[in-house]
DSSP file (Angstrom, degrees, kcal/mol; ACC not computed):
  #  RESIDUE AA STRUCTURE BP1 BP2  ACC     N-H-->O    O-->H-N    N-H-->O    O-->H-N    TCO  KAPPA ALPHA  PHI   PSI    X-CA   Y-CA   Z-CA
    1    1 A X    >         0   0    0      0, 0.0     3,-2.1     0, 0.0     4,-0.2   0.000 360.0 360.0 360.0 -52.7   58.0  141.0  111.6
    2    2 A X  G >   +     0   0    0      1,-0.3     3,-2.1     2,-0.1    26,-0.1   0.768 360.0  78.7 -59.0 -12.1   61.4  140.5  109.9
    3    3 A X  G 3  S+     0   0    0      1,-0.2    -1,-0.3     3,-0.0    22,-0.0   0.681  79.8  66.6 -95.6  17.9   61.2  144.2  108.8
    4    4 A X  G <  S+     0   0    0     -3,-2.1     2,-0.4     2,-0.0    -1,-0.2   0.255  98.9  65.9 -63.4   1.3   62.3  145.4  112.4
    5    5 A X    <   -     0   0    0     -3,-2.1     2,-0.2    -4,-0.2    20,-0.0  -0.873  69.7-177.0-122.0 144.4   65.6  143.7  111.5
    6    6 A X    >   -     0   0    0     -2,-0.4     3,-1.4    18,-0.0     2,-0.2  -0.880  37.0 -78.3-138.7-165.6   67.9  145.0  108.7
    7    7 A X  T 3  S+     0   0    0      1,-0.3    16,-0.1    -2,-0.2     3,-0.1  -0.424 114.3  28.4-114.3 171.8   70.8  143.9  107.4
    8    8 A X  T 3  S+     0   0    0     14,-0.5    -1,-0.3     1,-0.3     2,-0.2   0.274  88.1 137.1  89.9 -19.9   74.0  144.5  109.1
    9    9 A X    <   -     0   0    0     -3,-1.4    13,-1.0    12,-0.1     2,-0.4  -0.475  51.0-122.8 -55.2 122.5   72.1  144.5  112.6
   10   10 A X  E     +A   21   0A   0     11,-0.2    44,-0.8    -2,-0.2    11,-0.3  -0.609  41.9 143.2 -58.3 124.0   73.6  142.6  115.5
   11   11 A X  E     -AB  20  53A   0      9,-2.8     9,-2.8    -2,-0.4     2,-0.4  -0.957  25.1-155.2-146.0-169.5   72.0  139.9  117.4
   12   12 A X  E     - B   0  52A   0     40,-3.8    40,-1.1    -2,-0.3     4,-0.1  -0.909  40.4 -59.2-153.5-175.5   72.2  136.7  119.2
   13   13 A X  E >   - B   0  51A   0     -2,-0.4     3,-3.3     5,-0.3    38,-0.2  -0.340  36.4-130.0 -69.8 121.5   70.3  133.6  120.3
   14   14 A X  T 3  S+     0   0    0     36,-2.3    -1,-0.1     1,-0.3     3,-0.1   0.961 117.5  45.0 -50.0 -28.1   67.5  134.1  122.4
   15   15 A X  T 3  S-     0   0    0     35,-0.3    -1,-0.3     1,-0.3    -2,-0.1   0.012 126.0-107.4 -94.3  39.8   69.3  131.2  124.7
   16   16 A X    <   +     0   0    0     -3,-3.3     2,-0.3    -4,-0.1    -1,-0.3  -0.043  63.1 144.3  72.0-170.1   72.5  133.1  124.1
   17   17 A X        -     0   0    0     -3,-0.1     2,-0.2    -5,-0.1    -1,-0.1  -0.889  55.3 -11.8 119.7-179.4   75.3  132.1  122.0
   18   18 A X        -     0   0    0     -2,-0.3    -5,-0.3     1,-0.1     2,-0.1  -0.434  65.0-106.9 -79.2 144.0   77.7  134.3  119.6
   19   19 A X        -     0   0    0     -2,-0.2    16,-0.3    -7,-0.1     2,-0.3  -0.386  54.8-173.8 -76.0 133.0   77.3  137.8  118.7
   20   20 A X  E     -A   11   0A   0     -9,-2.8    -9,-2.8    -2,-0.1     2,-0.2  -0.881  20.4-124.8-132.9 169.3   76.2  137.6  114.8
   21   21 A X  E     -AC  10  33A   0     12,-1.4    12,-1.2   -11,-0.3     2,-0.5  -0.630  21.7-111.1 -78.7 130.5   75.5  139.6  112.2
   22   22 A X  E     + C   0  32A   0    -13,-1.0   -14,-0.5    -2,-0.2    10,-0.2  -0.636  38.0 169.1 -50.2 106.5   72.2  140.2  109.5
   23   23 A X  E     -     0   0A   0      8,-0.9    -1,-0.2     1,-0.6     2,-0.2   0.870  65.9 -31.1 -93.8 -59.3   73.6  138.8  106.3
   24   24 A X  E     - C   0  31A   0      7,-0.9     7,-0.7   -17,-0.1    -1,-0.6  -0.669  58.9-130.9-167.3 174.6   70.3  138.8  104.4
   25   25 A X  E     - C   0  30A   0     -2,-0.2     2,-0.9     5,-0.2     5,-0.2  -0.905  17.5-177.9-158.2 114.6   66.6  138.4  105.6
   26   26 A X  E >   - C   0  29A   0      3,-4.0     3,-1.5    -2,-0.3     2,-0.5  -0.447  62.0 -67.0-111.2  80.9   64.3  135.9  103.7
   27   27 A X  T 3  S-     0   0    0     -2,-0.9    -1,-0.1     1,-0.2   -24,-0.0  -0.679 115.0 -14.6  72.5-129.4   60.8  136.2  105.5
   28   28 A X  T 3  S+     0   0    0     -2,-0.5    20,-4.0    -3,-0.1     2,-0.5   0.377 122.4  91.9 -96.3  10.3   61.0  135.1  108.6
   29   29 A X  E <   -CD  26  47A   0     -3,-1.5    -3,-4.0    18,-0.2     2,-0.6  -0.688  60.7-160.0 -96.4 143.7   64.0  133.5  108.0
   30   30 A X  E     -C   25   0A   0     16,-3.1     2,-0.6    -2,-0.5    16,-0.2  -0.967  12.6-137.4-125.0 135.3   67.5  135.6  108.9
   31   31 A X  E     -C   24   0A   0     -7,-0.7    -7,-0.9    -2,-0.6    -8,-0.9  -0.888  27.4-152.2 -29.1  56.9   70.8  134.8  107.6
   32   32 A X  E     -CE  22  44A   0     12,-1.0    12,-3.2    -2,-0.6     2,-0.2  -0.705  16.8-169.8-109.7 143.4   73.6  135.1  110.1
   33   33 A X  E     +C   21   0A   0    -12,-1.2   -12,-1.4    -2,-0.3     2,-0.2  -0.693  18.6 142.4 -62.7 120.0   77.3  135.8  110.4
   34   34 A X        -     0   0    0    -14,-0.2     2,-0.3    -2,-0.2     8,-0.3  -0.779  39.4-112.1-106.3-151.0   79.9  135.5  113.3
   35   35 A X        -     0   0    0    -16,-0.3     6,-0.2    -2,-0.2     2,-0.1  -0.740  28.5-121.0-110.8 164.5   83.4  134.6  114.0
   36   36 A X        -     0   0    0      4,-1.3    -1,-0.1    -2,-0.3     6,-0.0   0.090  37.7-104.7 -43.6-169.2   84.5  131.6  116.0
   37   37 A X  S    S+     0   0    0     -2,-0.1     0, 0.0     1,-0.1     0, 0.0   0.401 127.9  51.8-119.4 -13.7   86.7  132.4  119.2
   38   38 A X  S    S-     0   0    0      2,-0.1    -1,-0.1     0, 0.0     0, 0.0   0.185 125.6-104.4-114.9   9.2   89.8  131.0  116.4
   39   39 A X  S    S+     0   0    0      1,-0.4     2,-0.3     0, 0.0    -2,-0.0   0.590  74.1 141.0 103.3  -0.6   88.7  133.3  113.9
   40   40 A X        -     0   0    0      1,-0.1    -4,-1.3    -5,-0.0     2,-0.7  -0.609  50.2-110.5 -93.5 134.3   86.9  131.2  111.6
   41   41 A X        -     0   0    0     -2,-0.3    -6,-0.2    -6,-0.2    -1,-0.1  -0.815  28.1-166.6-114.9 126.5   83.4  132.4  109.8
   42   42 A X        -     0   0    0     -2,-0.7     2,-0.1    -8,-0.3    -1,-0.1   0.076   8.5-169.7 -79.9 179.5   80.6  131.0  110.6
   43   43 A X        +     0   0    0    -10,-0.2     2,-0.3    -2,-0.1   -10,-0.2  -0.611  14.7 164.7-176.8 113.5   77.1  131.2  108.6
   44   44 A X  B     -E   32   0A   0    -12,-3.2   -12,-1.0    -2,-0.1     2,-0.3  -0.820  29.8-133.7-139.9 156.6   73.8  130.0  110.1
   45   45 A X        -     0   0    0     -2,-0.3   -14,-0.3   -14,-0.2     2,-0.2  -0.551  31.3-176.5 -98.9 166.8   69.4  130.5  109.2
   46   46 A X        -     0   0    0     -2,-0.3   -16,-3.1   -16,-0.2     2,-0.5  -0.780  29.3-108.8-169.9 128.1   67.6  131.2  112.2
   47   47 A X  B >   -D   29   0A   0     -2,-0.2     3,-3.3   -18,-0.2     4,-0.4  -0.536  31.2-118.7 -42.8 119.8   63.8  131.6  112.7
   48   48 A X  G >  S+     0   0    0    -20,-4.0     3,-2.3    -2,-0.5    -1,-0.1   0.835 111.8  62.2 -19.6 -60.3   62.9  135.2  113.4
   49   49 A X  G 3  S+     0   0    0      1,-0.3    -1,-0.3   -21,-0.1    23,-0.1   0.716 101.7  54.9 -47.3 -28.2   61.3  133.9  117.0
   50   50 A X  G <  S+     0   0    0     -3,-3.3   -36,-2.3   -37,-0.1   -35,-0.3   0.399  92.1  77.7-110.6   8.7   64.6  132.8  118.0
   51   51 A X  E <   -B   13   0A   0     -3,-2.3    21,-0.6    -4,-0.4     2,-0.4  -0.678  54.6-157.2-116.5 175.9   67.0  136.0  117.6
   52   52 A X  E     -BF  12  71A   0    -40,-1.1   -40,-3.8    -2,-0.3     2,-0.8  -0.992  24.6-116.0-139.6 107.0   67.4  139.2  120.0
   53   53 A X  E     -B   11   0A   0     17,-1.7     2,-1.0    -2,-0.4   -42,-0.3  -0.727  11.6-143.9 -82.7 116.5   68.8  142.5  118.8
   54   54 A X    >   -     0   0    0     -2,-0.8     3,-0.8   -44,-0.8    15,-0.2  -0.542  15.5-170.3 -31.0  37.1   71.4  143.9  119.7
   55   55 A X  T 3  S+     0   0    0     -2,-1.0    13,-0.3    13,-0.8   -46,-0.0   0.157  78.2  16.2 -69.3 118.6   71.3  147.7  120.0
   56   56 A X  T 3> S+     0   0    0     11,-0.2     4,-1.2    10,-0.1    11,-0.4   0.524  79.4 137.7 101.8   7.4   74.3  149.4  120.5
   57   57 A X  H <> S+     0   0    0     -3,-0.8     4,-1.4     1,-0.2    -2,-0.1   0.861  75.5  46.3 -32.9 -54.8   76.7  146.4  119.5
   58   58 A X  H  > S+     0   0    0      1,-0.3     4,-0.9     2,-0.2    -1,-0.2   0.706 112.7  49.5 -90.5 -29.8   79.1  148.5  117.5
   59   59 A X  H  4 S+     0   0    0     -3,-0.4     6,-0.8     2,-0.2     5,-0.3   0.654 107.4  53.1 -66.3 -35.0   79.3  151.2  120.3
   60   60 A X  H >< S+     0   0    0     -4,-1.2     3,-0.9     4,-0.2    -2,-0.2   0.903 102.1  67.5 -67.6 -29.1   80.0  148.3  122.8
   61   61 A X  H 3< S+     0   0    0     -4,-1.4    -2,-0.2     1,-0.3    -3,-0.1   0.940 115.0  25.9 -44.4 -49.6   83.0  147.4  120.0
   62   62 A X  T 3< S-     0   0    0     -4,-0.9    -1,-0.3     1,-0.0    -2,-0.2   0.194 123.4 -93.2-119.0  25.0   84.7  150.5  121.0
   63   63 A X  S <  S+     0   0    0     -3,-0.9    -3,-0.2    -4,-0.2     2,-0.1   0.125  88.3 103.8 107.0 -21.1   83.7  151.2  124.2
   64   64 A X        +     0   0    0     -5,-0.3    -4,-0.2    -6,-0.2     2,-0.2  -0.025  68.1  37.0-109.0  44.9   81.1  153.2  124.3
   65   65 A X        -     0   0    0     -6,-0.8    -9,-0.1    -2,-0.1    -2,-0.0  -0.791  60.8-130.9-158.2 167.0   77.9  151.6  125.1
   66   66 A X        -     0   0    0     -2,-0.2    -9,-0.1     0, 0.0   -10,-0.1   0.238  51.2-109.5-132.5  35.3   76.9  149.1  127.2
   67   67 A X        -     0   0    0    -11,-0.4     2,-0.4     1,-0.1   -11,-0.2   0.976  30.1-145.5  64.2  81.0   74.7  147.1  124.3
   68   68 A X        -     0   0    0    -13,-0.3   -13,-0.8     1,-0.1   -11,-0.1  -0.520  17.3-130.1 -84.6 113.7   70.8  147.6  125.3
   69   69 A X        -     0   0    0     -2,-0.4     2,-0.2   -15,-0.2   -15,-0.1  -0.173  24.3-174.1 -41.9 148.9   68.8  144.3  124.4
   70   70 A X        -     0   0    0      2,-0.0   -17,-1.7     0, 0.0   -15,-0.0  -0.600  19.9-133.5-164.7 115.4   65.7  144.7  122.5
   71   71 A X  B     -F   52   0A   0    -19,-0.2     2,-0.4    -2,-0.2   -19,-0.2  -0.034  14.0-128.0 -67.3 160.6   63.6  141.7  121.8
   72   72 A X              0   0    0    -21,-0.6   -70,-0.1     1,-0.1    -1,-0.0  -0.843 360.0 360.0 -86.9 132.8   62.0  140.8  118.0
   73   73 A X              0   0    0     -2,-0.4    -1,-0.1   -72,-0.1   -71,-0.1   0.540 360.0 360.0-117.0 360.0   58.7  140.3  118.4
C-alpha cells in the first residue's frame, strides 16, 4: 500500500489538518513534515489509513492548480 506514496509527496489528515510532507515511509507507517502557522517544524508517524494525497500541491504553491485529492487506499 505504502508504495503509492513516495517521498516528498504531499498529504494531509483524512479529518483534515496541515499540509505535510513524506519524510520517509516505514511500511505502513509514513513520516511526516509541516510548518506551524509561526513557522516552526513539525514531525509526526501516521498510519497509512489515515493520510490523503495531495496531487497537485506544489502547483497549488504557485498558483497553478487547484490540488486534486486522491485517497490512499
Amino acid at each position: 500500500m505504502a508504495a503509492q506514496l513516495n517521498l516528498g509527496d504531499r498529504v494531509r489528515l483524512r479529518g483534515g489538518g496541515p499540509l505535510m510532507t513524506v519524510h520517509s515511509i516505514n511500511g505502513n507507517n509514513i513520516d511526516c513534515q509541516w510548518f506551524t502557522v509561526q513557522g516552526e517544524l513539525q514531525a509526526a508517524t501516521f498510519p497509512l489509513y489515515m493520510l490523503t494525497i495531495i496531487e497537485g500541491a506544489a502547483d497549488d504553491a504557485q498558483g497553478k492548480g487547484k490540488g486534486k485529492k486522491s485517497a490512499v487506499d
